[in-house]
Structures are given as structure tokens and as C-alpha cells.
N, C-alpha and C positions, 0 to 999 in steps of 0.2 A: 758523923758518919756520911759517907756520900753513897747517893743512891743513884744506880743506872740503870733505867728504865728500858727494856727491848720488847718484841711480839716472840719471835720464834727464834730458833734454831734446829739444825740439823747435820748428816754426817759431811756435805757436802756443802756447811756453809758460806755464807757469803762475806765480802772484806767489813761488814756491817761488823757481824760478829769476831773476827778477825782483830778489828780497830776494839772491840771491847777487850780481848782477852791480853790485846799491847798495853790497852789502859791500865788493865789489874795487874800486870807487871810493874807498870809507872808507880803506881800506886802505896803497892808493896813497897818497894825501893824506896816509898820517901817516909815510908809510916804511916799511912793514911786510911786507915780502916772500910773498905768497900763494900758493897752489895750489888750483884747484879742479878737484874729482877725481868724474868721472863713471864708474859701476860698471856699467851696463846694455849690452847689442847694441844697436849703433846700422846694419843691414843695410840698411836703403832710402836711408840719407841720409849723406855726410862728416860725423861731431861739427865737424867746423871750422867748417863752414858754417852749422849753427846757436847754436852757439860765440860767434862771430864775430857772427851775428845781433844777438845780442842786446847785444854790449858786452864779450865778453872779452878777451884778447889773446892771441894763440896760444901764449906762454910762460908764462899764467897756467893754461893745461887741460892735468890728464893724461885720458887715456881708459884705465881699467885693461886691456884688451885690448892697445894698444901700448907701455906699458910695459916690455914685457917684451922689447921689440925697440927698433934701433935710428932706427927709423919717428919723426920730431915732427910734434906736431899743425900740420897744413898744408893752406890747400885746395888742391883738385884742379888738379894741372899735367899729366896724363898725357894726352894725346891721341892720338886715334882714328889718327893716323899711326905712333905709338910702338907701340899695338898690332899694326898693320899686318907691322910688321917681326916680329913674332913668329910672322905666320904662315907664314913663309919662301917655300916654292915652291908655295905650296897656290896651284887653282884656285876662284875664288870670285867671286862678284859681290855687291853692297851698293844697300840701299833704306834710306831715313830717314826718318820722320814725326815731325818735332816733334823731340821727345827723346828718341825710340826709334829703333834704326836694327836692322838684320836682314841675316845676311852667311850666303850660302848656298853652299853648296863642293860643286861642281860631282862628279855621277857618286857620290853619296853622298845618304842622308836625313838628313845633317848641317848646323844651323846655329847659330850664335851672335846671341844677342840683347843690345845694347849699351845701354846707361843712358847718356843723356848729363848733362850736367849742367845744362844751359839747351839750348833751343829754335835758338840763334843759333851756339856754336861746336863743338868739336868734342871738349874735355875729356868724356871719360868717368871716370863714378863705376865702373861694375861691366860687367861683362859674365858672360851667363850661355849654357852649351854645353848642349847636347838632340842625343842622337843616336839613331835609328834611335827616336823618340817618346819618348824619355825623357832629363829632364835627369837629368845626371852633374858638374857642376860649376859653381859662383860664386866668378868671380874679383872683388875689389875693390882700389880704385885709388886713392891719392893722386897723391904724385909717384915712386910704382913703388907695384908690387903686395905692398901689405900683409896681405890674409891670401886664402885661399881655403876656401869651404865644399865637399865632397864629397858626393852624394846617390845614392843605388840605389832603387830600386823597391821597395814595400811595400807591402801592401795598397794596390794600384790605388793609389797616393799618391808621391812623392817625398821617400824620408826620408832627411833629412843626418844624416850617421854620424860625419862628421870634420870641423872648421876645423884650421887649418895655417897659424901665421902666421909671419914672414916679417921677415927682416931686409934691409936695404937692398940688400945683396949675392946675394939669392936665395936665402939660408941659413938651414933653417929657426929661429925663434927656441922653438917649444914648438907644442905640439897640444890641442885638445878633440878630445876623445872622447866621441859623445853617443851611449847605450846606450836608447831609448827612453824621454827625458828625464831619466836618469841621466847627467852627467856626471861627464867623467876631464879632469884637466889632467894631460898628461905632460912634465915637461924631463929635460934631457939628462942633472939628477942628483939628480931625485925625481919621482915622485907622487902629486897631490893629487886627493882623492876626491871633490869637491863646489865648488860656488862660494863656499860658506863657507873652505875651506881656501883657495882660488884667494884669496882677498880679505883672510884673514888672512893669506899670506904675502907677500904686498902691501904691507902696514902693516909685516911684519918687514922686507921688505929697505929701507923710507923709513930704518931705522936712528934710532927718535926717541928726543930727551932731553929731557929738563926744560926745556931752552928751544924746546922747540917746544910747537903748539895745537893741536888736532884740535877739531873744529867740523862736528859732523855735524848736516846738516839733514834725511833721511831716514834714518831706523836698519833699514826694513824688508829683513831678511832679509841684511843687513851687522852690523847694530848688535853684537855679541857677538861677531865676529870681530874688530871693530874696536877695540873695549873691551878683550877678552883680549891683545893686540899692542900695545900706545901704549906701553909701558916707561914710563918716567917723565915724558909728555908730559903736559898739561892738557887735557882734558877738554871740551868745552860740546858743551847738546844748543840746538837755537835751535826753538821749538817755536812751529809755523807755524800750527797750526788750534788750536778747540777741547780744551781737553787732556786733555776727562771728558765720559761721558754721562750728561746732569742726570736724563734719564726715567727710566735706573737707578743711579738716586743714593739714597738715602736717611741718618738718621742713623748707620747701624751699616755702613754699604758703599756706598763709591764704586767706578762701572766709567770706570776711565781708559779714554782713545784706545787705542784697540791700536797704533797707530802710534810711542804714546809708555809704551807699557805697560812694554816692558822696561827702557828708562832708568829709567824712573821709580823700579823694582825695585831698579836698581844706583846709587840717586842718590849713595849714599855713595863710590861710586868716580867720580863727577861732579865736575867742581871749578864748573860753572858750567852755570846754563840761564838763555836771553833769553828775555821775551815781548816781543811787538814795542810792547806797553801796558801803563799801570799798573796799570789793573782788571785786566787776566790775572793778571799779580803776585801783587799782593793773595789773589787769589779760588786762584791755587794756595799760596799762604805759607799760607791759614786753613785750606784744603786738607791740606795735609802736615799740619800741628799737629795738626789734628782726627782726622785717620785715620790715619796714623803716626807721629803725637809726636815728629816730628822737622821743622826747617825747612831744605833744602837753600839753596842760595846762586842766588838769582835776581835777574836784572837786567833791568832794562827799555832797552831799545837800540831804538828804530823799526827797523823791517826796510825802510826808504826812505828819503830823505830829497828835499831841495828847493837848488839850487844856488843859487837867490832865487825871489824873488815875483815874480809876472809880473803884468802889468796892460793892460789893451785900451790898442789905438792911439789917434790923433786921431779916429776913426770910432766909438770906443764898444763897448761891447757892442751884439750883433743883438739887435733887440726882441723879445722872446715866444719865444726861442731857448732849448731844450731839449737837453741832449747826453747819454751814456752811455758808458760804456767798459769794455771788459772783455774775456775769452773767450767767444763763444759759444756757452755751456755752459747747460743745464741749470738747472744750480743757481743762475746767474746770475739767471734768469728772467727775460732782455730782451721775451718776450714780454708778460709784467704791462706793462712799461714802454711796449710797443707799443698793447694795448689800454687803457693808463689814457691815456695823448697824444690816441688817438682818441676816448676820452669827454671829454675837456679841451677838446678841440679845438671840441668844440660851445658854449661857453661863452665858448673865447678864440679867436677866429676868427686871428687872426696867429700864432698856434704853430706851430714848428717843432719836430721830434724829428733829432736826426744820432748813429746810431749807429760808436761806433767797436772794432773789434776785427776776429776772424778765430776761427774753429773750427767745430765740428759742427754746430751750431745753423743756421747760412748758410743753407740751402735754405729751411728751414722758417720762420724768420723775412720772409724774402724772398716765401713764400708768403700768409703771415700778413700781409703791408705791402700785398700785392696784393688779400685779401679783404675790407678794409677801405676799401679806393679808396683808400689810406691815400698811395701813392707821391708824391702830389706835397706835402707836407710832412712826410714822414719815410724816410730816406735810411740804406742802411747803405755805411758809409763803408770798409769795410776796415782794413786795418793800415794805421795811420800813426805817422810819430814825431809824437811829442802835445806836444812840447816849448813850441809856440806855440799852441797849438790850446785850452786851458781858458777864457783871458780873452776869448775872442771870444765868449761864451755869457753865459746869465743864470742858467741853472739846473741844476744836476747831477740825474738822478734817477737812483736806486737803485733795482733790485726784488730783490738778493741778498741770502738770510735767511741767509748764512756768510759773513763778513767778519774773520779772523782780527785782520786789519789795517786791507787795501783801500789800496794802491796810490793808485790812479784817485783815492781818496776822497782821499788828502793832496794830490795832486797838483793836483784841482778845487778844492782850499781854498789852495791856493797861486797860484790864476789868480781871488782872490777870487771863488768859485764859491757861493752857496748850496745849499746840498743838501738834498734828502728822501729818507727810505730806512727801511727797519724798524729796531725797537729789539730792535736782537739784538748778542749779544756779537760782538769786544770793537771791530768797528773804528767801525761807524756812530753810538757813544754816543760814540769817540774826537773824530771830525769834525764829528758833530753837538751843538749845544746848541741844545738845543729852545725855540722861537718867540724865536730871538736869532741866528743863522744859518741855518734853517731847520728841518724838521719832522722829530721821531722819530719814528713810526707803532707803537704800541702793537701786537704781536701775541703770539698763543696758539693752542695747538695747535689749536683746535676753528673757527679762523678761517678760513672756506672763500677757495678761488684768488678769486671773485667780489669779496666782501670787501676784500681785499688790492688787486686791483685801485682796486677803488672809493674806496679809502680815498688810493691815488695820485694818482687822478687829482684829488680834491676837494684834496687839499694842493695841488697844482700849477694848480689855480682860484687857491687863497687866495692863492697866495702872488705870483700876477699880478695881484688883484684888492685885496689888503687887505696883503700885506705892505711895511714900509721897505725894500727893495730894495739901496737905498745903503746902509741900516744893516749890514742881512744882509751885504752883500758886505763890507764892514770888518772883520766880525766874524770874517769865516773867512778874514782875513787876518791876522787876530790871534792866530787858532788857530793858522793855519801855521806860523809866524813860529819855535813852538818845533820844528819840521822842518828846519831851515835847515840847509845841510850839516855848517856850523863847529862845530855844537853836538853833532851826531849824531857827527862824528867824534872830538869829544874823549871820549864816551862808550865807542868801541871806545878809544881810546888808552888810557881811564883801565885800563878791563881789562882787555887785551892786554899790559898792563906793569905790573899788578898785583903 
């Protein structure tokens, strides 16, 4: 069996999660029986449902919280009628907005506040109890109640003291114990002091042997629990960002990722680390030699791959058509991408921008579209499946200066996409060859946002204005080509059965 270790997910995940649900494809495809094993609270939302979001199958997820009961990952069957019946002879009456509902029990300052799960039926995720102004309890809900939080009054605050979770039968399965952010895991015949123990004994009861994998993509605040418990399994770290910081690098000392600092520590008990690219490879093989005169065993495996090529209908690519795609984060910097379109735009009067993705960013991006009068050729699109959606475009732009990989970037080079983006490590040197698919943009720390922008939007002239367009787009179907799934998967098979 091979196990892959992550903290969280959600609707709006990141290419972390992304890179795992490309694996459980890999994986499938070659026969290789998977588990993908999420360690975080998941309290506002079912793991199923964003689970399931993204491409898993519900016998591929453990959630280390149900583990330990007889609960399977499932979504929400429990409905508002099912509750009903629990509250026997109570007097009560019920209001619902949307996917909140509120049930108040007559001749008391007592009510319950219900989660639904959508706006339309009547599946409830959780319901939570408040009595006489203070809540006292959160029940949560699959298809029966899987665990319950406890809370009491604390400084003018509601603090949860206990979760209690729950086996199918109403029996409990084990409890946290939360002592002022000190947790207790207690069963019925031990106690563990920490989420580190809660998670190393996790790994002891999988009971692994030499023919199983362990495949941790996040180690934070797991990784050493999960290292000291593998018994004789294999090893891999799959390391998703940057794996050092260059600013405090010098000859005599390198500062790794802290995210990747303790692997790193214990490469010797490693049997295998992936970058998702050559250059990552590389730049950590010369890496380890240099600073500790050892080289651990690294492979290079895309963290995505390409089912095929996609190519525009009888209609063509849109002319002067511009897309994007991502999380609306930050770091992404859809906003550069926003203002360089709108300086473009004055040059290439038929330009279009269609953003696509979903996160925090939405407001202010949306505000940013409106200050620039900018709405009526550039649109943000929301969450879509992008499966068809690259080859209708002529141009990928980029403005993320962290591209471990870039996802979106293989995927635009697979819908023969041209792309422009910075030259930063490892994904956009991956996708981009410069003035032969599209443009690298040279940057340095002392490069102000103006800059950057300017430097966008001038690529995105040129390359309506002066680029082979047909060449370009050949060329990064040429690039694709080594993403294709058949290839990516014989690369996990080769060492997966190593």
C-alpha cells in the first residue's frame, strides 16, 4: 500500500493538493493501491466533500480523526428530519435562511443552530446548541453523528474543553481533551499527550512493512512522528516549493525551507525525494555535495501530468485572447496581470483578459477590474473545470514570482498555450523557452511592482504585435508532449517497484 501523508484541504485548494489527486490518477493507472491521509480539523466543512471536490474517491481518503471509529469517508446523508427525531417530545418551532436554519424550544432561552449543506435540501453538516446565551455544544454529521465538540464560558469567550468521537453505534470511539491549546487524546487503553503522539500512533496501528510507501507531502508538525513509526516502509519526501532560501545562502551556509528542513536532516533515513523538475534536482544534488558531502536519492516525477494535447475547435483560437489561472492569492499576483492587460489594452484594442480560479483575492480583484473601467474585457471567471478551456486562448500570462511547478503552466502548454511569466525558479523556466514559446521576464530583487508590471504588459504587445504565434503555439506543444500521462506514470511505476 502506499500512504500519502497531507495537513488540510479545502474548496479552493492549493497545487499541494492538486499534485496529490494527479498522483491517485498515476497510481490507479498502474495498479497501485493508494491512501491519501489528511491530519488537520476539518469543523466548517465534511473532508468528503472537498475530497471528492477535487477527484478523490472516498476509499482513497483516510481523515486521521475517523480512523479511529468505525465512521467511512462519506458525504452528508443525515437530514434535518433524522435530527428531528432526536428531539423527542420537545416543544419547538424552526426558521431557515439559505443554509442556516434556527430551532427555538418553546418556554426556555434555548436554541439550536443548524448547518445545512446547500441552500436547496435539508442534509445537515453540524448543528450547534446555546443555552440561556451560551453555546455548550457542536454536533457534526455524516451519515450519523461522528464526533461532538463541548464548550463552557471563558473569559467572555466560548471555550471547547472536549471533542468525543463516535462510532456508528453511538459508542464512544476516544476523546480530545483540549486544556488551553494543550491537547489529551484519551482511549479506552492509553493516553496520548500531544498531536504528535495522536499521529504517531496512527502510523503504528497502519502496521507497515517493507512493501509499503509513505509519501509525505507536508512534514509540518507530523514529519518525526511519522518518520520515528514507518518500521520498515519506504520513505519519500515530494517537495513542493522552493527547497532553500537563496538570500541566506552563502558559500559556508545554506538556510533550507523550514517546511523541508527536517527531512532534509534525516535524508539518511529517506529512501527517496521528488522535485517536480530537473533544475530542482540538479540545484539540490550540487546542494547536498556542497554543504553536506552527501547526495541523497532524488527524482524527478512532474507533480501533474496531461491525458493529451488539446487543440482549438473548427472556430480557432479567440483573437487577442488572454487567460490566467490560479488561486486568488496573493502571491499569485493576478492583480500585475490585471494592470499590465489594461496597459496592453491601449495598444491592442481587441484584447481580452478571462481570469480563472476562486480565493481571497475575489473582492479586491473585482474592485481593481471596476477601477480601471476595465469590466467589459476582462472577466473573472470563477472555478471551472479547465479541461477544455486552455485551447480556446492565444495567451497564457503569468504574474507568480513562486512557481514550484505550475499546474495551470503545464496545462496552458498542453492546449498549445504561449506563455509570459517571470524567470523565477523552477516552473516558468520549466514551461517557458524564451522567444521560442514565449517570454521569460528577467527579474531582481530591486525590481519595483511598476516595473513588473510594465515589463508584462510590453511582452504581451510583442507578442501580438511581432510574435510567430503558430510557431509559439507548436512549440509549447512540444514542450507538453513530455507531460503526457503514459510517461509521467511509468516514472511512479519505475519507483514505486524499485
Amino acid at each position: 500500500m502506499i500512504y500519502n501523508f497531507n495537513l488540510g484541504i479545502g474548496w479552493a485548494s492549493s497545487g499541494v493538493e492538486y499534485a496529490q489527486f494527479y498522483r491517485a490518477r498515476m497510481f490507479r493507472g498502474i495498479g497501485e493501491p493508494a491512501k491519501f491521509i489528511f491530519t488537520d480539523m476539518f469543523p466548517q466543512e465534511n473532508i468528503e466533500h472537498y475530497t471528492r471536490n477535487i477527484g478523490f474517491k472516498d476509499e482513497e481518503v483516510i481523515w486521521l480523526y475517523t480512523y479511529f471509529t468505525d465512521f467511512k469517508t462519506s458525504p452528508v446523508t443525515y437530514t434535518f428530519r433524522d435530527f428531528e427525531e432526536t428531539l423527542a417530545d420537545q416543544d419547538y418551532t424552526v426558521s431557515r435562511t439559505g443554509k442556516i436554519g434556527r430551532i427555538y424550544f418553546s418556554n426556555s432561552n434555548d436554541f439550536c443552530t443548524v448547518y445545512f449543506t446547500d441552500e436547496k435540501h435539508d442534509l445537515m453538516h453540524r448543528v450547534e446548541y446555546v443555552s440561556n446565551g451560551f453555546l455548550i455544544r457542536k454536533d457534526y454529521f455524516t451519515y450519523g453523528r461522528i464526533y461532538s465538540e463541548y464548550y463552557a464560558p471563558l473569559d467572555g469567550k466560548a471555550h471547547m474543553y472536549l471533542r468525543r468521537f463516535f462510532n456508528t453505534d453511538g459508542s464512544t470511539a476516544y476523546e480530545e481533551i483540549n486544556d488551553g491549546g494543550d491537547v489529551v487524546y484519551r482511549f479506552s487503553d492509553q493516553i496520548l499527550f500531544s498531536k504528535e503522539e495522536f499521529v504517531g500512533y496512527f502510523v503504528r496501528c497502519l502496521k507497515l512493512t517493507a512493501s509499503d510507501v509513505v509519501i509525505i507531502d507536508r512534514t509540518t508538525g507530523t514529519g518525526q512522528a511519522i518518520l520515528e513509526n514507518c518500521n520498515d516502509a519506504r520513505i519519500g519526501i515530494i517537495v513542493h516549493a522552493d527547497h532553500y532560501s537563496a538570500g541566506n545562502t552563502n558559500d559556508d551556509y545554506i538556510l533550507w525551507n523550514n517546511y523541508y528542513e527536517y527531512p532534509f536532516a534525516m535524508f539518511r533515513h529517506i529512501s527517496f525525494f521528488v522535485t517536480a523538475t530537473d533544475a530542482q534536482n540538479k540545484k539540490m544534488r550540487e546542494q547536498f555535495l556542497k554543504y553536506v558531502g552527501e547526495e541523497p536519492d532524488i527524482v524527478t516525477i512532474p507533480v501533474g501530468s496531461l491525458d493529451k494535447l488539446r487543440y482549438p475547435g473548427s472556430g480557432g483560437r479567440r483573437p487577442y485572447s488572454v487567460m490566467t489561472a490560479s488561486r486568488l492569492a496573493s502571491e499569485k499576483h493576478i492583480d500585475w496581470v490585471i494592470e499590465a492587460c489594461a496597459k496592453a489594452k491601449k495598444s491592442i484594442p481587441g484584447l481580452t483578459l478571462d481570469i480563472y480560479g476562486a480565493g481571497g483575492e475575489y473582492n479586491q480583484l473585482k474592485s481593481l477590474v471596476e477601477e480601471r473601467k476595465a469590466g467589459s474585457y476582462i472577466r473573472l471567471m470563477g472555478q471551472h473545470d479547465m479541461t477544455d478551456i486552455y485551447q480556446n486562448y492565444e495567451l497564457y500570462l503569468s504574474g507568480s514570482t513562486s512557481e514550484g511547478f505550475g499546474l495551470s503552466l503545464m496545462e496552458a502548454a498542453g492546449g498549445g498555450l504561449p506563455i509570459i511569466g517571470f524567470d523565477v525558479p523552477y516552473g516558468n523556466p520549466t514551461f517557458i523557452d524564451d522567444g521560442k514559446n514565449g517570454y521569460l521576464i528577467p527579474v531582481g530583487d530591486r525590481m519595483t511592482v511598476t516595473e513588473r508590471i510594465d515589463a508584462l504588459a510590453r511582452c504581451t504587445v510583442m507578442f501580438f504585435t511581432e510574435a510567430d504565434r503558430g510557431r509559439f503555439s507548436a512549440h509549447s506543444y512540444e514542450t507538453a508532449s513530455s507531460f503526457l500521462t503514459e510517461k509521467v506514470m511509468k516514472r511512479w511505476e519505475q519507483l514505486i517497484k524499485k
